[in-house]
C-alpha positions in Angstrom: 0.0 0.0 0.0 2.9 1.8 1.0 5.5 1.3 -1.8 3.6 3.6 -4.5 5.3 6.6 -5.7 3.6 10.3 -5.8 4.6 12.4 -8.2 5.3 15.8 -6.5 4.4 17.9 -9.3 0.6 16.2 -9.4 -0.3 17.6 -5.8 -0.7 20.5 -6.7 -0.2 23.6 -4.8 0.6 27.6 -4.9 -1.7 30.5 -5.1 -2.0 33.7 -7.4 1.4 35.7 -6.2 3.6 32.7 -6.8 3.0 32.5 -10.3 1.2 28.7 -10.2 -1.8 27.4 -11.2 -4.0 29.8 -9.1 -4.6 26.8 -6.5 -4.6 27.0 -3.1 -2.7 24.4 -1.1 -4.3 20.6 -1.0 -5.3 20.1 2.4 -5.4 16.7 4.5 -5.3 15.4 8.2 -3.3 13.0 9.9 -4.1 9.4 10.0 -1.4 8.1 12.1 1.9 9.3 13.2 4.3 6.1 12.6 7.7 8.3 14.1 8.4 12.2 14.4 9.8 11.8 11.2 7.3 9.7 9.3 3.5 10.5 9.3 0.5 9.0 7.3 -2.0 11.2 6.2 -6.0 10.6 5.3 -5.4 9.5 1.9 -3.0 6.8 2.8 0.1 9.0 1.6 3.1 8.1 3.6 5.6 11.2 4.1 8.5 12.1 6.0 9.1 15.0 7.4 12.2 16.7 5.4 15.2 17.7 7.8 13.7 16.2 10.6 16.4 13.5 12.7 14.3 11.3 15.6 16.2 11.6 19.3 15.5 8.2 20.4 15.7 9.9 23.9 12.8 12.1 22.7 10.8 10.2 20.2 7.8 9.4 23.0 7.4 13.1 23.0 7.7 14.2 19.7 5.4 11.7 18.6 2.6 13.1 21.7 3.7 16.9 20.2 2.8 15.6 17.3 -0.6 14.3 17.9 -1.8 17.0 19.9 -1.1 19.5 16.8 -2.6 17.4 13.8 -5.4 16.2 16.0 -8.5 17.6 13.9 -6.4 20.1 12.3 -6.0 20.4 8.7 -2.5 20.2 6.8 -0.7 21.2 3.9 3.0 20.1 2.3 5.5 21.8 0.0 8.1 20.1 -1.4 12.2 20.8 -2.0 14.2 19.7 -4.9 15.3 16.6 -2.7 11.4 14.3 -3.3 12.4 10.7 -2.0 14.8 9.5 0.9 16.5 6.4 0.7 13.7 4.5 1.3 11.3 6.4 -1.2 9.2 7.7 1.6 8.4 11.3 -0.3 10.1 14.3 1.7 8.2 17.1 2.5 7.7 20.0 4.7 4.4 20.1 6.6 2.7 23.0 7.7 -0.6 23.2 9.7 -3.3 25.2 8.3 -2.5 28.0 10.4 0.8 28.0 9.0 3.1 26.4 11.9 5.5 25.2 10.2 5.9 21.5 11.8 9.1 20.1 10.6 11.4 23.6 12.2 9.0 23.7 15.3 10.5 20.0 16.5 13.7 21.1 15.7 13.5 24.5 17.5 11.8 22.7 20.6 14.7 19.9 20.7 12.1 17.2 19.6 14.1 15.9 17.1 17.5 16.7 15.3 18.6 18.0 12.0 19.0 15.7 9.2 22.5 16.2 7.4 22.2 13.5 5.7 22.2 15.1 2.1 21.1 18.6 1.2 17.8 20.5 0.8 17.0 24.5 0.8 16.2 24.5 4.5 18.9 22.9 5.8 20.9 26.0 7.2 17.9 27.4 8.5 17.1 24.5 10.9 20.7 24.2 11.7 20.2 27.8 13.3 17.7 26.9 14.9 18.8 23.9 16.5 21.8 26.1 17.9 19.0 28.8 19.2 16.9 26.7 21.3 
């Protein structure tokens, strides 16, 4: 169920000042949160949270941070150059409807760590704001 890849480019996503398709963002909830790095959403789409590292020390309460902020709330991904990890889970960064941005709030809190495992746009951003928290 799992293994099927999603083509980026066909959840589509922007709005008029961007200069896409005029859409606004494709909004979904969370189904289940497997790891603070790897959610399921309504659909059955499986996505990982780009930049995001699990602490093992901390994974219990990222996982309840993460539940308590998805619970019944809507969400929203945009996507980096980087689409699949190694394991073709697609890479994303996840926003809430409000607009917090999930993926730097677990970093900021000390949730989870940065992921330097290869590049993407936001990488020096959440490695500043690892070292600020």
């Amino acid at each position: 169920m799992f293994d099927k890849k999603i083509d980026p480019k066909m959840l589509r996503f922007g709005s008029n000042i961007d200069g896409k398709d005029g859409r606004r963002e494709t909004y979904h909830t969370v189904r289940d949160i497997v790891s603070p790095e790897i959610l399921v959403l309504n659909d059955g789409l499986k996505v990982r949270l780009l930049g995001v590292k699990k602490k093992e020390e901390k994974t219990g309460e990222a996982v309840r941070f993460l539940k308590t902020k998805t619970d019944r709330q809507k969400v929203f991904m945009k996507f980096d150059s980087v689409k699949y990890d190694d394991k073709d889970n697609l890479l994303c960064y996840l926003y809430l409807s409000n607009r917090t941005f999930l993926n730097a709030h677990l970093i900021k809190s000390g949730l989870a760590d940065v992921d330097t495992g290869f590049d993407y746009r936001l990488k020096a951003k959440f490695l500043a704001a690892r070292m600020m928290k």
